[in-house]
C-alpha positions as a printed Julia matrix, in Angstrom:
448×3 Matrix{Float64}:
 -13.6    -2.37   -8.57
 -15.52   -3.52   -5.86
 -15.21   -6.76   -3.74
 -16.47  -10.14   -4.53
 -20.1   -10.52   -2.81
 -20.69  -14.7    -4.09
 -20.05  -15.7    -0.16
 -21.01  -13.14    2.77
 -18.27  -11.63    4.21
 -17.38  -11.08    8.24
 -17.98   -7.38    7.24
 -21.12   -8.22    5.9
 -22.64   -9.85    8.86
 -21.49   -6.94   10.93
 -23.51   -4.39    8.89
 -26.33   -7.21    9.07
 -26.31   -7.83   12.79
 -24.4    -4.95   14.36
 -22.35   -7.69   15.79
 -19.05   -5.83   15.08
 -15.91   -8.49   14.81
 -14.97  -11.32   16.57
 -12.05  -13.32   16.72
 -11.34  -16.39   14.26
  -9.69  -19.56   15.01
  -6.24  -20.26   14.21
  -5.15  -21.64   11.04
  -5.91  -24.9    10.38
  -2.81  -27.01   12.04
  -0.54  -28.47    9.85
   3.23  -29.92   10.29
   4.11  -29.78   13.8
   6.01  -25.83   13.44
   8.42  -26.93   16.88
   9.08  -25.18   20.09
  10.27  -22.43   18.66
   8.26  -19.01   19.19
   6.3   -18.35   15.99
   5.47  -14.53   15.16
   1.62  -14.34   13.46
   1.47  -11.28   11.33
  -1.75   -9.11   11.89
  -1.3    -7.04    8.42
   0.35   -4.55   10.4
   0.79   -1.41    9.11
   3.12   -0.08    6.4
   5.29    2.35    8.1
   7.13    1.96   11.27
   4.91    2.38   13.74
   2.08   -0.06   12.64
   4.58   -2.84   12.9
   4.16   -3.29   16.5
   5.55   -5.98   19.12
   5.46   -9.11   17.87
   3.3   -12.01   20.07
   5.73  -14.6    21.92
   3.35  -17.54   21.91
   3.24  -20.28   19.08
   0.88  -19.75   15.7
  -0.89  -22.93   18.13
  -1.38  -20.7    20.72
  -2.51  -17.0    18.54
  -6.01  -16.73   17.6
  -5.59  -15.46   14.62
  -7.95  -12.17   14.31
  -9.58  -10.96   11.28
 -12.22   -8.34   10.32
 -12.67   -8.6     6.69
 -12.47  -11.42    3.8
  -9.06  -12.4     2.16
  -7.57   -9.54   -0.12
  -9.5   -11.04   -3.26
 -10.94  -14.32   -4.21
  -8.34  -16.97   -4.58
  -5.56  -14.98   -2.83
  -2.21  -16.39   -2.72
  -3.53  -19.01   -4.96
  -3.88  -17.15   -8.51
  -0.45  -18.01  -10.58
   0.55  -16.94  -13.89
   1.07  -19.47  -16.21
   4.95  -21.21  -15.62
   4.44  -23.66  -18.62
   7.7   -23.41  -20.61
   5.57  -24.95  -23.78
   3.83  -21.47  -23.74
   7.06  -19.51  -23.71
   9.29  -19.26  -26.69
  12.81  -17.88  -25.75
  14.74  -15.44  -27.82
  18.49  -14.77  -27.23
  19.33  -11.05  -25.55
  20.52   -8.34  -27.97
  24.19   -7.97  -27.7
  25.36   -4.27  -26.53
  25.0    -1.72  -29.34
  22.66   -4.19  -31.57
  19.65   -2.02  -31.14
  16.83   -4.84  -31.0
  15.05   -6.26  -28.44
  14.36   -9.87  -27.81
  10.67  -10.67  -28.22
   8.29  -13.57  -27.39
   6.58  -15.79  -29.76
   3.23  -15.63  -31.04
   1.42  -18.03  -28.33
   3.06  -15.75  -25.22
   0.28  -14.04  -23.59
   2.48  -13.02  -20.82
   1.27   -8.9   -19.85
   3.04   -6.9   -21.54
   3.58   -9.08  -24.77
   2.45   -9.64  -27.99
   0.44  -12.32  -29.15
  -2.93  -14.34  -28.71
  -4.38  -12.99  -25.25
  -2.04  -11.07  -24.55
  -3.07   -7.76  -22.62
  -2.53   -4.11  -23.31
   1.04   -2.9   -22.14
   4.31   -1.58  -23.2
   5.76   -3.86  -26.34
   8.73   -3.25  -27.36
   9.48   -2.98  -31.12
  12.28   -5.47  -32.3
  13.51   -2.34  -34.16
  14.1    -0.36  -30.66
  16.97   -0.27  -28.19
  15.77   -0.39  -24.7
  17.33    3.33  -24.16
  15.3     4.16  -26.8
  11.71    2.97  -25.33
   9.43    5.79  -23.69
   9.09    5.15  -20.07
   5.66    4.31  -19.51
   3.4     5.43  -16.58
   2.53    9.34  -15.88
   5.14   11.57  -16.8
   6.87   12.87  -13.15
   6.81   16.65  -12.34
   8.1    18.47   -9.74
   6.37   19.68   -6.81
   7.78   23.51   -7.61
   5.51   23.27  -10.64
   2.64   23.96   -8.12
   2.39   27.78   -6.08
   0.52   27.31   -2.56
  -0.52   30.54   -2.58
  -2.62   29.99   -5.82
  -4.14   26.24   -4.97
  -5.28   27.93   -2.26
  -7.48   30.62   -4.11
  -8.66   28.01   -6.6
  -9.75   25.11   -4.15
 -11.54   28.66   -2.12
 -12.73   29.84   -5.9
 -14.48   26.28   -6.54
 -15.47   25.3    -2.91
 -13.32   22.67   -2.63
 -12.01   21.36    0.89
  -8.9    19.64    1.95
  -8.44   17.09    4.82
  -4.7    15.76    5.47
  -5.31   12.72    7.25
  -2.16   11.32    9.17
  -2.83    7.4    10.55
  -0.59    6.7    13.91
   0.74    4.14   16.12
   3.05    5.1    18.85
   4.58    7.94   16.97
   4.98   10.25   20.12
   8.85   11.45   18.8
   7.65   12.71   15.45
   3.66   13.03   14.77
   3.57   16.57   16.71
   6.26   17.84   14.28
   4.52   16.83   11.13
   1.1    18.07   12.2
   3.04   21.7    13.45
   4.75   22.05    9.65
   1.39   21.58    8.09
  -0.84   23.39   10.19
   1.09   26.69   10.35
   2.11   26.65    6.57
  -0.94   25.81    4.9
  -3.64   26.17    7.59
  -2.84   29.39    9.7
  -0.99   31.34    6.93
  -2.73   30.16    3.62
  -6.04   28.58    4.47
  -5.44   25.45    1.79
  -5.62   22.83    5.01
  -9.14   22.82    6.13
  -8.32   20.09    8.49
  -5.29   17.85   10.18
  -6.99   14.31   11.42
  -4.55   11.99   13.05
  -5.99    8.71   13.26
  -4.65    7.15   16.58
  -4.24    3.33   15.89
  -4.27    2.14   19.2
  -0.71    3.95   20.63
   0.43    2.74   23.81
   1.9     5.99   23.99
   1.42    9.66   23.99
   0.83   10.2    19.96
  -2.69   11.22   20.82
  -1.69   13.88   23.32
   1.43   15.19   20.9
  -0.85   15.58   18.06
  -3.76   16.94   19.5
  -1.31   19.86   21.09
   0.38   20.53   18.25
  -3.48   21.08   16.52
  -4.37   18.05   15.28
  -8.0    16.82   15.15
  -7.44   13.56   16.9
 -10.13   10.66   16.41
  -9.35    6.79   18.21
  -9.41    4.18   15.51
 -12.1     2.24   17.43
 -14.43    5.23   17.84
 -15.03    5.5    14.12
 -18.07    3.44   12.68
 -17.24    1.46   16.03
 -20.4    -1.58   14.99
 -18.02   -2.39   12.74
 -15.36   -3.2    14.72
 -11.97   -2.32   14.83
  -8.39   -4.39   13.73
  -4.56   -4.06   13.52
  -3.19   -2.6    10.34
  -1.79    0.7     8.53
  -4.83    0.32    6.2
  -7.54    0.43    8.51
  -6.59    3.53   10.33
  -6.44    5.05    6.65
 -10.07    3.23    6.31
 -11.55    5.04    9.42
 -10.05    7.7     8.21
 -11.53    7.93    5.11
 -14.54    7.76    7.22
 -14.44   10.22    9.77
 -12.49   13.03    7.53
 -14.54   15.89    6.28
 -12.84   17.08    2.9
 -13.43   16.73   -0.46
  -9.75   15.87   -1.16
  -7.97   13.97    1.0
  -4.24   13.95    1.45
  -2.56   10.93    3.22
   0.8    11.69    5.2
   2.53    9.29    7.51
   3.25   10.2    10.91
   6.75    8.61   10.72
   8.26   11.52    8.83
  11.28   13.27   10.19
  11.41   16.2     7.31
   8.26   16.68    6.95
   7.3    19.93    4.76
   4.25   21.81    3.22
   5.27   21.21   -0.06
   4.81   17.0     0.69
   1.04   17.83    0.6
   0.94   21.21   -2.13
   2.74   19.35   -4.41
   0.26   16.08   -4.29
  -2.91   18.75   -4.41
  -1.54   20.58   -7.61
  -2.8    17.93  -10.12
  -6.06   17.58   -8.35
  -6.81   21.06   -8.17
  -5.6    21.91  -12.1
  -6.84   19.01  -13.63
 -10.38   17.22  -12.98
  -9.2    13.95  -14.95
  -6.62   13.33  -12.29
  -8.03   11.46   -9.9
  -4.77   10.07   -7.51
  -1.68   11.12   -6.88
   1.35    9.55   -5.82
   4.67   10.88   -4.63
   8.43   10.35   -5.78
  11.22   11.02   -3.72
  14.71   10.12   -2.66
  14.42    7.73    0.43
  18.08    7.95    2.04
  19.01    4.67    3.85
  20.92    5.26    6.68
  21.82    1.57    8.35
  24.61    1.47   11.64
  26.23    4.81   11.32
  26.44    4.94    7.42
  24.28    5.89    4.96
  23.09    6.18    1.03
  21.46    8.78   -0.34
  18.61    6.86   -2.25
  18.59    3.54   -0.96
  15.81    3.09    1.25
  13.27    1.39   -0.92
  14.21   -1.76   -0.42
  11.11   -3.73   -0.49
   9.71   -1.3    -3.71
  13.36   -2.21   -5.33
  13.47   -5.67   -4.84
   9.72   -7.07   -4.65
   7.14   -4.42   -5.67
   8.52   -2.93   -9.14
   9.54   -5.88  -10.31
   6.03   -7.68   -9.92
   4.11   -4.18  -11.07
   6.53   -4.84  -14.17
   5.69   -8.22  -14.7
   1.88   -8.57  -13.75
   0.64   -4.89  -14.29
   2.86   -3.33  -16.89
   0.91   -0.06  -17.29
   2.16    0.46  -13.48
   5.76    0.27  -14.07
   6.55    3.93  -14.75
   5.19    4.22  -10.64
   8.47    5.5    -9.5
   7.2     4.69   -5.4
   4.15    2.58   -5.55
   4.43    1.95   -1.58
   4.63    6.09   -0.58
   2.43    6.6     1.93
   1.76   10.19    0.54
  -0.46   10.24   -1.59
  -3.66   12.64   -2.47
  -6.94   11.29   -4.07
 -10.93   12.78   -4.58
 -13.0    11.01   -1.35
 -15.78    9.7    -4.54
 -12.39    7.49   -5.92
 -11.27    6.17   -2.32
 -14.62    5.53   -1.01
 -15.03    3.12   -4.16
 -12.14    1.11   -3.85
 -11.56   -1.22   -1.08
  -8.5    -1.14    1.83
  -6.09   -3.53    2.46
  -5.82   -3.51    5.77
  -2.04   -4.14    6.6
   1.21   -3.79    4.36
  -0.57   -3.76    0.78
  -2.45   -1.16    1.22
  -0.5     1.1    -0.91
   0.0    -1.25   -4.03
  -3.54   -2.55   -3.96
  -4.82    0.82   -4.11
  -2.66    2.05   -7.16
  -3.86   -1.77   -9.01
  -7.58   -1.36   -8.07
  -7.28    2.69   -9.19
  -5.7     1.29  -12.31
  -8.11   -1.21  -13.38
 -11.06    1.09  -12.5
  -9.93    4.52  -14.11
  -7.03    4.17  -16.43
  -3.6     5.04  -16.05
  -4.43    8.68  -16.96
  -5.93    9.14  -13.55
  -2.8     9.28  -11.95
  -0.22   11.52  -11.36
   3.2    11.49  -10.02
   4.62   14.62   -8.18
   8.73   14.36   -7.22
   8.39   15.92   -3.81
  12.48   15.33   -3.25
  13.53   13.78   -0.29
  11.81   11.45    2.69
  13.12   10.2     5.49
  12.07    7.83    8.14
  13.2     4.82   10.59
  13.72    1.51    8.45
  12.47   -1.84    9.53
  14.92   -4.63    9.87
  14.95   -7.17    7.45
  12.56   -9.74    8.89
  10.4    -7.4     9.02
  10.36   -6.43    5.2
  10.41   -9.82    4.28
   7.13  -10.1     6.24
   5.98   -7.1     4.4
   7.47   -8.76    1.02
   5.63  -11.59    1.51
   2.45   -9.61    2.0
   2.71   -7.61   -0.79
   2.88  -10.56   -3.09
  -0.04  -11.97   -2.26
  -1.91   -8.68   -2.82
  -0.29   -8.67   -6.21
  -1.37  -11.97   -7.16
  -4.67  -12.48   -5.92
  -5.44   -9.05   -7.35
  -3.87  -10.11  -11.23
  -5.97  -13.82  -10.9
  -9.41  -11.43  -10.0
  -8.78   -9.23  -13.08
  -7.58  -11.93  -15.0
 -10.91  -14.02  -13.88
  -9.02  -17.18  -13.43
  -9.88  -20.16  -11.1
  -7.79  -20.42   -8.1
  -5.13  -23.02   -8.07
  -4.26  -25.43   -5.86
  -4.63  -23.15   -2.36
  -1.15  -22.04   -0.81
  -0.18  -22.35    2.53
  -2.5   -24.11    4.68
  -5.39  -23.3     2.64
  -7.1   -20.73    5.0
  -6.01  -17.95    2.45
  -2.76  -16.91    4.05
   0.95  -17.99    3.99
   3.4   -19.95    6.46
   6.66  -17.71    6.15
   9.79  -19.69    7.92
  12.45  -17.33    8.6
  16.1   -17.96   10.01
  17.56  -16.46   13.41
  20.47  -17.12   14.91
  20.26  -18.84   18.54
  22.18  -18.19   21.76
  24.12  -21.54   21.24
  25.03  -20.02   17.68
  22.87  -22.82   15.78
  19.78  -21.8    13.49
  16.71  -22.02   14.14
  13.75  -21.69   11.78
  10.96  -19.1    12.77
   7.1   -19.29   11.46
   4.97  -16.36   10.65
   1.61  -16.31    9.38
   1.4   -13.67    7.4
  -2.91  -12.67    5.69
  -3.95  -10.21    3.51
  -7.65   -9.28    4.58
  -9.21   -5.95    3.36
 -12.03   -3.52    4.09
 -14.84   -3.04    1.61
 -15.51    0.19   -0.4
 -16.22    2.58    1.9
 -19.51    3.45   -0.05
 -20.87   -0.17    0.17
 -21.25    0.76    3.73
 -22.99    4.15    4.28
């Protein structure tokens, strides 16, 4: 899937002019937003360290900087249809009936039967929902795949590996993930054929840690620097994409506090045995561990209670994607150089939708690699990453569903207004605005 072309993009003029990126104006003003400090959201990563500080001056005061178009073409503006006269309702089953309600004839929700409606999992009136297959790729376990032996058949057919780490101020932790990797699958097996840590601007010594522990360390902004360089989780995995040298590229974050080999073996195994997959994606345990207490599997918040649900309801041949916001994942350079990056929170989910629509659910794999762990964001901050998400999801269903955009959200500029509660020193509540964009880099391949 590439990205629309009908109006030249910032990124296009770039390449033209060799002007790199500038900085746009603010959004267009709109109510009066109050003295209160307003946050504006520069897609910023999706792990902890991409988040960053967040500006003290007003959205009146932020420039607002971008370096690509919006996410698609009508983002945050694409709706799926809410009139009721299309939907027919059907009572639940009762427990132990063994049916399933269905829609009526003229719902062309996804997933559904009837005029319009697209492919996706339907479920027979004559089914229980225990009784439905779960759809997506089937999950295996990273034990299926020997190191040892992906090693002599990436050697046997000349195939190289690059595990490409992006990092922002991830001093404490990026020298312990690069160590793991580089002494169990570079030094001792020879499946690594290179570690690139992709610093994103640290104002700390991630750069250093890495490239002592044996990292190859490139700066964000030196990689295809005419193009300029922005803020975002997604555009340090762009340049990356860029300046790594493998054939198959394996994406770790730097975040990680039990890192192991088997995180990247296990996402190599399908590539390596089977030239129909294409991507991989990892499943795991996230542990949420919040003021002194903690659950063993509760740390996807945001893919719990935002991103499943909407895969379910706008892409339904995603919904068997056990972790559709890992940041591990392993894909052939040909598929990610085709697709384009989001460059902030999204980049995860867009990638899965746009690998989707352009090679079939059979191109991806899921591997269980156990357990992850990593620092958690506070809740503002995943409802800023929420909020980001869904207007990936969106504007990427209206492009593949080739609808018009609707009346624009927010302010129009292609972005949305978030207001979110804090609590003030004189114990009132005040209401805090964040701007929060979705821009994206091109395919990698429209480039070079």
């Amino acid at each position: 899937m590439g990205v629309d072309r009908g109006v030249p993009t910032l990124i296009d003029r770039a390449v033209a002019d060799g002007s790199g990126f500038g900085t746009f104006p603010p959004p267009r003003p709109g109510a009066p937003i109050g003295e209160d400090p307003g946050t504006h959201v520069r897609c910023g990563g999706g792990c902890r360290g991409f988040d960053g500080p967040e500006p003290s001056t007003s959205l009146d005061e932020q420039p607002v900087e971008r370096a690509c178009h919006p996410a698609r073409p009508g983002a945050n503006r694409g709706r799926p249809s809410r009139d009721p006269a299309r939907w027919t309702s059907a009572p639940l089953p009762s427990p132990g009936s063994g049916t399933v309600a269905t829609s009526g004839p003229d719902d062309d929700r996804p997933g559904r039967t009837g005029p319009g409606a697209e492919a996706g999992v339907t479920p027979p009136a004559s089914r229980g929902v225990g009784e439905l297959p779960a759809p997506g790729p089937p999950i295996v376990p990273h034990t299926r795949y020997d190191p040892v032996e992906l090693a002599a058949r990436a050697r046997a057919a000349g195939t190289t590996v690059s595990v490409v780490i992006p990092a922002r101020d991830e001093e404490p932790t990026v020298a312990g993930v690069v160590s793991i990797l580089k002494q169990g699958l570079m030094d001792r097996i020879g499946l690594v054929d290179e570690i690139l840590v992709v610093d994103a601007g640290s104002h700390d010594r991630t750069a250093e840690a890495a490239r002592a522990a044996g990292a190859r360390v490139v700066r964000q902004a030196d990689v295809l620097p005419h193009l300029g360089t922005a803020p975002g989780k997604g555009e340090a995995m762009w340049k990356g994409l860029a300046a790594a040298r493998g054939d198959l590229l394996v994406y770790v974050d730097a975040d990680l506090t039990d890192a192991r080999p088997h995180f990247v073996t296990g996402l190599l195994g399908p590539l390596l045995h089977d030239e129909h997959i294409l991507f991989t994606k990892a499943v795991y345990d996230r542990p949420l561990a919040l003021g002194g207490t903690g659950e063993p599997s509760g740390g996807g918040r945001v893919t719990e209670l935002l991103a499943r649900p909407v895969l379910a309801t706008l892409f339904p041949a995603l919904a068997g994607i056990v972790q559709p916001l890992a940041g591990e994942v392993a894909a052939r350079r040909e598929l990610l150089a085709s697709v384009p990056f989001v460059r902030g929170y999204g980049v995860e989910i867009a990638m899965l939708i746009d690998i989707e629509a352009r090679a079939g659910i059979g191109s991806i794999a899921q591997v269980d690699l156990g357990r992850r762990s990593h620092a958690h964001q506070s809740l503002p901050a995943l409802g800023r990453m929420s909020t980001e998400l869904l207007q990936v999801a969106l504007a990427r269903r209206a492009a593949l569903d080739g609808r018009a955009p609707d009346a624009p959200a927010g302010d129009g500029t292609g972005g949305v207004l978030l207001w979110q509660p804090r609590r003030t020193d004189d114990g009132g509540i005040a209401m805090r605005p964040t701007w929060v964009e979705a821009t994206e880099r091109p395919p990698l391949q429209d480039l070079l």
